[in-house]
C-alpha angles and dihedrals in degrees: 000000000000095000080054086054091047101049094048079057089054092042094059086054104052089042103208113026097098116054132071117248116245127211102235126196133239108259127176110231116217134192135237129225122209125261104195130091115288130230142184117257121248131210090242113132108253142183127340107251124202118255130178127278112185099187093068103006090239117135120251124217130240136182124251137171112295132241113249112216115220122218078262094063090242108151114212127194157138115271119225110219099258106045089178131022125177106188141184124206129202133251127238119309089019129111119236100241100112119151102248127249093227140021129174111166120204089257092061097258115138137195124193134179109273136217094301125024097232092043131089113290134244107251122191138163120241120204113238083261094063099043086047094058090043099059089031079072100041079056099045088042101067104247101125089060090044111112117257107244129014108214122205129195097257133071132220113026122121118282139209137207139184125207131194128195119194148109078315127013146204150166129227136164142109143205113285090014109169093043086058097062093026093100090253121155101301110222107011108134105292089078106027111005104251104320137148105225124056122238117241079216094065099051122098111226129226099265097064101030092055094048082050095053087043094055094039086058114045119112118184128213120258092010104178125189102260112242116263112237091145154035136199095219125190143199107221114188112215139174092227120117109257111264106182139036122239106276103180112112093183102060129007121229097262086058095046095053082052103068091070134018115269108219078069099038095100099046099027102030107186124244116260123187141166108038112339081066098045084053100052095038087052100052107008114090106175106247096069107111115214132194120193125169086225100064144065092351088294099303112143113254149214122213103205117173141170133203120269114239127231108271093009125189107019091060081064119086098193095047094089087216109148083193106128073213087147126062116280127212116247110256090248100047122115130194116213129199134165123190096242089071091088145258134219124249111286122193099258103235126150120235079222098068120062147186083078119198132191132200115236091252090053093238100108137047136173136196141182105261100243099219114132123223087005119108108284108259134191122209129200130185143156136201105278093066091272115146138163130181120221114198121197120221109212095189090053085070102043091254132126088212143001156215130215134184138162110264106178143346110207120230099259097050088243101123139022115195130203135205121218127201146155121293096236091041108157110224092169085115143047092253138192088228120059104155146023086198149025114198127199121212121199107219099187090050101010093236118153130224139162139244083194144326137198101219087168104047093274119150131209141190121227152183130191116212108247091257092044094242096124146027129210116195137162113208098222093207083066123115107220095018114241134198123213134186121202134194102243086215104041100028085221107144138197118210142186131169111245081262115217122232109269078255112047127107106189133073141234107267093184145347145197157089088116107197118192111235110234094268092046087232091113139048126207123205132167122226139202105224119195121193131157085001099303130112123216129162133253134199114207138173124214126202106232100203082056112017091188088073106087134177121192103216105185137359132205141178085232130069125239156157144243118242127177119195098203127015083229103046114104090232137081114197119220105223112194128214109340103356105172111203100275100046124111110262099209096206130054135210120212105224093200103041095035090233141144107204 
């Protein structure tokens, strides 16, 4: 699961390489007019409209006329060119000339991501209607009082923001976007290193997720592929043996390298038509490997490319063209909406909840019912009007108080489980123990169950397989500790007690911080060995198909924990005495060769 990950990551950054091309066909665009009441426009400062900024890629703000609203509620205005834009920027190292998600221009035409991201999109016209009832939603949803920019505590992955021009406007968008609102462990290291409880800074709020479910699934009517002109084509050097021979028969590798300057090849490209990019779209795949004494000082090559888009560059943001290349509005024209035009479902959530959570398919949602003093609640929903209310019992689990937050959604949207922990939980450092319950949700009937529960104090440490299929746990009360992993669906479970060498006099005292292995086939756990009175830590690895084969890794006078910084990095740190979550762990553990260097 993680070298997938991994691989989406690389495929950001090398733009084109991993999808297969698609044969479009040629389709007219039209224009629409509008429909609505016209009125003049007036010098009042209006809506703040997204400009370039070249340094992050994030789009700027500046001021335009503003809309008037008439005693009917009708809002009049004057369109920018690009109503909607859904865009993807690159990581480090990588250019920002990413086809966007999402495109709706001011004269109804749209342009969507096609079949495949690197083809050619599909491209529609909606009728003002429709537009109307499009950007009613992104209003009522939230989205304009949504912040700027989510920052995350990682640097370098790709981002993604989404801009709305209308009668009001905003950007939103953060690194590592879509994983964010996927459903995805919610808190495993990518958003708060390692540790048990989530950040209300990492969260993204209603506004913004339910625009991003809105534009994910729209479908328009009599969507058509957009014709390929163009393509964005790039020169990739690689340390790879050469694997095919130079097949273009229109232009030979030196003149290709030519036409841009190489040092910029692989993050730039350059834009090739007529029959130089019928000829490499036609027999060039992506994966073939060249190697020419002509170009890039003999190193093989890649040619990766990607289709151009219609009016590419200007719909980008990010792409700095001053080219009008897209259709502009006429100075006089004037764009009218009124609310009761329409608007799509939205997932009912309240701004004052928090600790939101989405299903993978975007149609449900949860959140941690925000009433002080009152007992602690849970509330799901989805878009159709459905919600149920969840209360928490402190004194069921022997607490005087307590703690929930979402943990995992699985990927069908079947089931939405929820940790539970004291109130006064410590989270200050990267601890064995992170919950006294797992809940299960039921999404399809709304029953409850649970993975496991202390009823009598009792505190575990826990994992979740990456696709949310499995949970490992070791109830800490146990003598002698045992660690158990359960099937989320059947509930059906596997257990084995931490076993001692043959001979070994001493016991586990405690045990945690379970890490998956990259192939998911082995568990790691560090525990906590006391014998003669002293305590000294071990590192074991557990076989998941059968827990009762261990295997002790490493083994040290000193005590210490497992952190991983990130639930897809290959390497575990071992983190000795008291490591809080941003200490150096002097010692790694390779996740997919079960070593200690």
């Amino acid at each position: 699961m993680r070298k997938k990950f991994a691989l989406g990551l690389l495929c950001f950054s090398l733009l084109s390489a991993c999808g297969p091309n698609v044969t479009a066909q040629p389709l007219e665009a039209t224009a629409i007019s509008a429909t609505k009441p016209q009125v003049p426009a007036t010098s009042t400062l209006g809506p703040l409209v997204p400009t370039q900024n070249l340094e992050t890629g994030v789009p700027t703000l500046t001021a335009t006329p503003g809309p008037i609203i008439d005693p009917q509620g009708n809002i009049t205005w004057h369109p920018q060119e690009v109503l909607i834009a859904w865009e993807v920027g690159g990581g480090d190292g990588a250019g920002f000339d990413y086809p966007p998600e999402f495109v709706l221009l001011w004269d109804g035409t749209l342009l969507q991501q096609g079949p495949t991201r690197f083809g050619a999109p599909y491209v529609s016209h909606l009728d003002q209607d429709e537009m109307c009832k499009i950007l009613n939603t992104v209003d009522s949803s939230g989205f304009f009082e949504e912040p700027r920019e989510y920052t995350f505590p990682f640097d370098g992955y790709s981002s993604q923001y989404i801009t709305v021009n209308a009668w009001k406007s905003n950007s939103s968008g953060s690194q590592i976007f879509t994983y964010a609102l996927s459903g995805a462990p919610y808190y495993d290291g990518l958003f708060c290193r390692n540790c048990p409880l989530p950040s209300e800074h990492t969260i993204i709020q209603p506004g913004l997720a339910n625009v991003y479910f809105l534009l994910r699934g729209y479908t328009a009517a009599m969507r058509e592929l957009a014709p390929v002109d163009k393509l964005q084509v790039y020169l990739d050097p690689v340390e790879e043996e050469p694997t095919h021979t130079w097949p273009i028969t229109s232009i030979s590798p030196s003149e290709l390298a030519e036409k841009c300057d190489q040092s910029y090849c692989y993050d730039a490209g350059m834009i090739l038509d007529g029959a130089v990019a019928k000829e490499i779209r036609d027999k060039l795949g992506g994966d073939e490997v060249f190697k020419v004494e002509q170009i890039l000082d003999s190193t093989p090559f890649r040619v990766t490319y990607r289709v151009v888009w219609p009016y590419e560059p200007s719909i980008m943001y990010y792409s700095g063209s001053d080219e009008p290349q897209q259709p502009v509005p006429p100075a006089d024209y004037r764009m009218t909406c009124n609310p009761v035009d329409g608007r799509y479902p939205l997932l009912p959530l309240s701004k004052e909840n928090k600790y939101w959570a989405y299903s993978p398919d975007g149609n449900w949602g949860m959140e941690v019912v925000n009433v002080p003093e009152q007992i602690l609640k849970v509330r799901v929903v989805n878009k159709s009007g459905y919600e149920k209310y969840y209360e928490y019992d402190p004194a069921l689990l022997s607490q005087s108080s307590l703690k929930v937050f979402p943990r995992f959604w699985t990927v069908d949207s079947e089931y939405l489980f929820i940790n539970i922990l004291p109130e006064g939980f410590d989270s200050t450092y990267v601890s064995l123990v992170n919950s006294i319950g797992l809940q299960r949700i039921s999404i399809s009937d709304g029953t409850v169950s649970y993975m496991f529960a202390g009823v009598e104090g009792q505190q575990y440490a826990y994992t979740m397989s990456e696709n949310g299929g499995q949970v490992a746990y070791i109830r800490q009360e146990d003598q002698p500790l045992k660690i158990v992993i359960k099937d989320t669906y059947s509930g059906k479970e596997k257990a084995a007690t931490l076993s001692v060498p043959v001979n070994g006099t001493g016991f586990y005292v405690n045990a945690g911080t379970l890490i998956w292995s990259v192939d998911e086939q082995t568990i790691y756990l560090a525990a906590t060995y006391r014998e003669n009175g002293t305590d000294g830590g071990r590192l074991i690895a557990v076989d998941v198909s059968n827990p009762a084969s261990q295997r002790i890794i490493y083994d040290s006078t000193a005590t210490f924990k497992l952190n991983q910084l990130s639930f897809h990095d290959w390497e575990a740190g071992l983190c000795f005495q008291e490591a809080t979550i941003d200490s150096y762990c002097p010692l790694r553990l390779n996740l997919e060769t079960g070593t200690v260097p």
